[in-house]
C-alpha angles and dihedrals in degrees: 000000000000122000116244133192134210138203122196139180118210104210115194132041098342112128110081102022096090094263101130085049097046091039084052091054095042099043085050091044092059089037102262122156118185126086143272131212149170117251124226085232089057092266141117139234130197140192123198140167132181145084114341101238097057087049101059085043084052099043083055081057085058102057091052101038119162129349090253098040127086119211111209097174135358107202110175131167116211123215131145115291120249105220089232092125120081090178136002108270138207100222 
């Protein structure tokens, strides 16, 4: 199977509650590889590559989030993935 990326934007309070750390466990522990960071708005962006089905378990990750953050809108693109990521980052 392909591999697909995707690349998602975590709109809400998301910056300071632990989200990028606990999105970075999550994203290696289903075999992710890409990045995660904090945007300069409050949001976050997120690459990730891998098999589909991981990433839209993981993109429902996403709109939850952690226990202290409060996810207002998950946008994400999908495209296949590039192969350029040996992990999953903090940037």
């Amino acid at each position: 199977m392909p591999k697909k990326r995707v690349t998602i934007r975590v709109v809400g309070i998301v910056q300071g509650v632990m989200y990028r750390q606990n999105a970075r466990r999550k994203a290696a522990s289903m075999g992710l590889l890409g990045w995660i960071k904090n945007d300069s708005d409050g949001s976050v962006q997120i690459i990730a590559e891998g098999n589909k089905n991981s990433l839209n378990q993981f993109l429902e990750w996403c709109k939850r989030g952690t226990p202290t953050a409060e996810v207002e809108e998950v946008l994400c693109d999908w495209e296949e993935a590039s192969g350029e990521f040996s992990k999953f980052d903090i940037k």
